[in-house]
C-alpha positions in Angstrom: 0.0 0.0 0.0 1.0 3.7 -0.8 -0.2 6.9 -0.1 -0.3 9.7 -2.0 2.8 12.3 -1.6 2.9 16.0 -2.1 5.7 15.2 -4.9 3.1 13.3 -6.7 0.4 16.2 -6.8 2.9 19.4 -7.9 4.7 16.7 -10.4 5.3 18.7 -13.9 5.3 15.3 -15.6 2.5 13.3 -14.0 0.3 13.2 -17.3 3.4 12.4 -19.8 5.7 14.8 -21.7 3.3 16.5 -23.7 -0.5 16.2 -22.2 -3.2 17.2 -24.3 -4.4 21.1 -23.6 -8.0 20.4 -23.6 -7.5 18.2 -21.0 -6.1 21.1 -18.3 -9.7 21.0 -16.8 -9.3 16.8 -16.4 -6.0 17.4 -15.0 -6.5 20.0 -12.8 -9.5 18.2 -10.9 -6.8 15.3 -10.5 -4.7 17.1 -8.8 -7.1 18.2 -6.4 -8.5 14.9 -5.5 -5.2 14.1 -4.9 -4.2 16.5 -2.5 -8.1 15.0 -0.6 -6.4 12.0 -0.9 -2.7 13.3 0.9 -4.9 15.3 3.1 -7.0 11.9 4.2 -4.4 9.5 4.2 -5.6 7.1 1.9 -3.3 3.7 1.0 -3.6 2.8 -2.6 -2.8 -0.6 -4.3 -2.7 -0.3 -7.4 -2.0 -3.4 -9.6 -2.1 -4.0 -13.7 -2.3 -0.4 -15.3 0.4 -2.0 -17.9 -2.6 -3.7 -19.0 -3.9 -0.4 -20.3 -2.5 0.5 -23.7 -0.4 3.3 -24.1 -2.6 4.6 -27.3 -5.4 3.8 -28.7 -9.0 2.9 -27.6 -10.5 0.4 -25.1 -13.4 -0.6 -22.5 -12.6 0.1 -18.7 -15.0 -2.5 -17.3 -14.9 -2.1 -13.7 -17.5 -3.2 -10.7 -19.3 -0.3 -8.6 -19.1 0.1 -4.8 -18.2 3.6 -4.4 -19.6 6.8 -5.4 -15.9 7.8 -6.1 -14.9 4.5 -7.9 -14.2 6.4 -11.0 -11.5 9.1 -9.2 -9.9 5.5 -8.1 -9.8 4.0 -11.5 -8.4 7.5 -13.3 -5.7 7.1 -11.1 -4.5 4.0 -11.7 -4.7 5.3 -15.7 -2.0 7.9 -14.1 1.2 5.8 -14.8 0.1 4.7 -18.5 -0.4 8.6 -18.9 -4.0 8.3 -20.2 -7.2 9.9 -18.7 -10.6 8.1 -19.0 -14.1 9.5 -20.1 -16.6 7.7 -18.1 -20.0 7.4 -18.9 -22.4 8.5 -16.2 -26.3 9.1 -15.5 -27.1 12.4 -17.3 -28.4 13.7 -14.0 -25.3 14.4 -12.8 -24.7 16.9 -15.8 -27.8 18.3 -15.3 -26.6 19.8 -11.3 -25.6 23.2 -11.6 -21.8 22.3 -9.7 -20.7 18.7 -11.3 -22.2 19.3 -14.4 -19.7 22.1 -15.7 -17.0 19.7 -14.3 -18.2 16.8 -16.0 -18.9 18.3 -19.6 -15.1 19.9 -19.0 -13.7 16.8 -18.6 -15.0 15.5 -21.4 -17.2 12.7 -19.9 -20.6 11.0 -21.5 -24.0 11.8 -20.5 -26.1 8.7 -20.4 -29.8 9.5 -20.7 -31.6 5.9 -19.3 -34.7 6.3 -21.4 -32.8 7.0 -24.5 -29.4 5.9 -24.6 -28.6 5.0 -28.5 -27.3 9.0 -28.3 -24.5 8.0 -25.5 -23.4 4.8 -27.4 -22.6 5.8 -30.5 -20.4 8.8 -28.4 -18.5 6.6 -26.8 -17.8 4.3 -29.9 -17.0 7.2 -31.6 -14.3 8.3 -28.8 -13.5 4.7 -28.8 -12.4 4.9 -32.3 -10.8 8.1 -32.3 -8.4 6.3 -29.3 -9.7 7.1 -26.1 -10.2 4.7 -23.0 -14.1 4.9 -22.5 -14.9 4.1 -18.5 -18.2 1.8 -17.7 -19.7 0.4 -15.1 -21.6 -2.5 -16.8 -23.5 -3.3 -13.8 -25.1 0.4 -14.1 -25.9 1.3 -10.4 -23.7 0.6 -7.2 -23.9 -3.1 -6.2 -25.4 -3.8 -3.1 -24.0 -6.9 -2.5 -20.6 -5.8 -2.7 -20.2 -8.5 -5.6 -20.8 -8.8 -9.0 -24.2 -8.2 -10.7 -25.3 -9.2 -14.1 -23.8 -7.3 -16.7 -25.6 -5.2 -19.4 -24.6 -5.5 -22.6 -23.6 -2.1 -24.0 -20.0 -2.4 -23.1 -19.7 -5.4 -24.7 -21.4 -3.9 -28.0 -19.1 -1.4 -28.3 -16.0 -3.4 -27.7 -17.1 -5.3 -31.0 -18.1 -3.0 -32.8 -15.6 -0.2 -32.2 -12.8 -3.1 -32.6 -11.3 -2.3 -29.1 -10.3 -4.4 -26.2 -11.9 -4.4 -23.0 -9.6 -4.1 -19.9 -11.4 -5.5 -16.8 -11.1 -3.8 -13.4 -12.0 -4.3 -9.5 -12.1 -1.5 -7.3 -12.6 -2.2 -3.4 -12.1 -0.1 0.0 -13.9 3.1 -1.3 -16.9 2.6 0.2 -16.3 2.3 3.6 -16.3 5.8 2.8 -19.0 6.7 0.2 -21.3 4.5 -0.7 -25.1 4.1 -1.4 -27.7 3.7 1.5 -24.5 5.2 3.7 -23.7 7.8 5.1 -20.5 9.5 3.9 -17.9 8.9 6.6 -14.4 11.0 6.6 -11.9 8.5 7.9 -8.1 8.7 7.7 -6.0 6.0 6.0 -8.4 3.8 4.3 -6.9 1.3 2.0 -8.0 1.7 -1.5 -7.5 -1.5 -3.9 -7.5 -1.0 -7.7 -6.8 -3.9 -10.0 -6.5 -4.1 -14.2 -6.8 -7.2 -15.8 -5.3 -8.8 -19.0 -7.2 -7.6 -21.9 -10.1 -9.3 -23.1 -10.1 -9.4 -27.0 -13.2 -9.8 -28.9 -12.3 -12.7 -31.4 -13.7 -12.6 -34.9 -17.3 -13.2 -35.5 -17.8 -13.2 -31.3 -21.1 -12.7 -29.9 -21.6 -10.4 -28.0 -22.7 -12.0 -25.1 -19.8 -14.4 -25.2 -17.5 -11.5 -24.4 -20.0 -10.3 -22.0 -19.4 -13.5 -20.1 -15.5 -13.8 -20.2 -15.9 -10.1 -19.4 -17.7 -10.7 -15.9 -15.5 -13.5 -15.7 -12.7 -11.7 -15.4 -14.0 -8.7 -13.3 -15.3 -11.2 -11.0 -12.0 -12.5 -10.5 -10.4 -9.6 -10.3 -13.0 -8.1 -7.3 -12.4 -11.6 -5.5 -8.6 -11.3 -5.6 -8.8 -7.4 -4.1 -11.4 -8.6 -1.4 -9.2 -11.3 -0.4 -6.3 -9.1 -0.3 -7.5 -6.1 1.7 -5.4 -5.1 4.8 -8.4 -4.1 6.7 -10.7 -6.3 8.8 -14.2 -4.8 10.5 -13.9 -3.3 13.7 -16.2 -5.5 15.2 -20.0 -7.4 14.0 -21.5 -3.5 13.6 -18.8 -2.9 11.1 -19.4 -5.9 8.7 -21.5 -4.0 6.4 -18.7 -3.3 3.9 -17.9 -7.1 3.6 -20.5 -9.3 1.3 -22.3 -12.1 2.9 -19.9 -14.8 1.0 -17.3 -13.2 3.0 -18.8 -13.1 6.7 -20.4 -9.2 6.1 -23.8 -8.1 6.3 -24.5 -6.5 3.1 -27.5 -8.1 1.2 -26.6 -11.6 -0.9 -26.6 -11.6 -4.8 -29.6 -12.4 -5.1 -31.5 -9.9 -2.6 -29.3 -7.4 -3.9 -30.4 -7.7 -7.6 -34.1 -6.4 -6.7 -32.9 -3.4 -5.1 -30.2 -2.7 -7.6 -32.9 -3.4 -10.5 -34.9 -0.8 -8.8 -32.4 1.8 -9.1 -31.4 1.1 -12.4 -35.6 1.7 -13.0 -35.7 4.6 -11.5 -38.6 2.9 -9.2 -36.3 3.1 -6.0 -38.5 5.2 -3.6 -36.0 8.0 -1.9 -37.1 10.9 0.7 -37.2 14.5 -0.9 -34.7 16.5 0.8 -32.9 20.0 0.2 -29.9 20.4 -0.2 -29.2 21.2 3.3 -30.8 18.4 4.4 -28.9 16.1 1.8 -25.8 17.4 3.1 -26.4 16.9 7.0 -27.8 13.6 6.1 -24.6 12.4 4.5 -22.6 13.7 7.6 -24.2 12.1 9.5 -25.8 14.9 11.2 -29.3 15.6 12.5 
């Protein structure tokens, strides 16, 4: 495990020799999260990012535990000197404070009810040779394992001719997660993992990389889980553990109606304000 030093957030060469100018806005976010991350503590292993090419496009496939599990992922893309556009829920382009950050950073809006628009984006920034970020599961996974797969990734793997580089992040959400309440703790270890690349063949189906896909992430999520450094405190901090595992979060098969809900939309949440939202997630009354 490392942490982040103060070297690493001032370094003139962190994004390569010559970084891309419309990408300042990308970068300078980056740096900020990492001096959060110096501020906090936070350990990071981070294993594979040789697996992510140099140049040219592929598929980040990760799992989702963590509302920040795409900051963790963009910085294991650090050392191969790439950035990532993720694709995220067009809602969060739509708030008056992330949205500008989002659209600066060049990521892709995905609109649930209609998201041919989104697809053919990011084929089209997959063929112009960037690395397009998804979280094929589409919501934050309950059970803390994972879900069933939609397709789209998959789709535009084939049809952009790219690989798709499996990922496992894990340890994130014992600080942010869904259903939690955000909770600032120093030094919590952060795992990120890239897999080998997982090459459509010719004339593949589509589902058939789907499956060596999940394969692989699966894998992947079991080998950081296995490897963590940190054990609960006690039987009131199992929650961040799934139930194959000891913990207490819901099993696969409990979690995939309350995920399915979210993904739906049909997840019933109180209104709040925004004052409210932000005591709530402090923790505070």
């Amino acid at each position: 495990m490392q942490t982040v030093r103060w070297s690493d957030v001032v370094r003139r060469d962190l994004f390569g020799p010559a970084p891309d100018r419309r990408d300042r806005p990308y970068r300078l976010v980056i740096r900020v999260f990492l001096v959060v991350l110096k501020a906090f503590g936070f350990r990071f292993d981070v294993r594979g990012s040789e697996h992510l090419p140099r140049h040219g496009g592929a598929v980040v496939a990760s799992n989702h535990v963590s509302y920040f599990d795409f900051t963790y992922l963009e910085l294991g893309a650090v050392p191969q000197h790439r950035l990532v556009r993720f694709m995220a829920k067009a809602s969060v382009f739509d708030h008056r404070l992330a949205g500008p950050v989002m659209r600066a950073m060049q990521h892709i809006p995905v609109d649930r009810t209609a998201g041919l628009a989104a697809f053919d984006e990011a084929v089209r920034a997959l063929q112009d040779g960037q690395l397009v970020g998804v979280f094929p599961e589409a919501t934050i996974s309950s059970s803390f394992t994972v879900q069933e797969l939609k397709a789209g990734a998959a789709r535009m793997a084939v049809l952009a001719g790219v690989p798709i580089v499996p990922a496992a992040v894990w340890g994130g959400h014992r600080v942010a997660t869904k259903n939690r309440r955000v909770t600032l703790r120093r030094g919590v270890p952060v795992t990120v993992l890239f897999g080998e690349p997982v090459v459509p063949e010719p004339g593949e189906k589509t589902q058939s990389v789907l499956r060596r896909t999940r394969a692989a992430m699966a894998e992947l999520l079991d080998q950081a889980q296995r490897d963590y450094p940190d054990a609960p405190a006690g039987d009131d901090d199992r929650w961040w553990l799934p139930a194959h595992l000891g913990g207490t979060a819901p099993t696969p098969e409990r979690a995939r109606d309350i995920d399915r809900a979210d993904v739906q939309g049909t997840a019933v949440t109180p209104q709040r304000t925004l004052g409210q939202k932000v005591r709530h997630l402090l923790g505070r009354r």
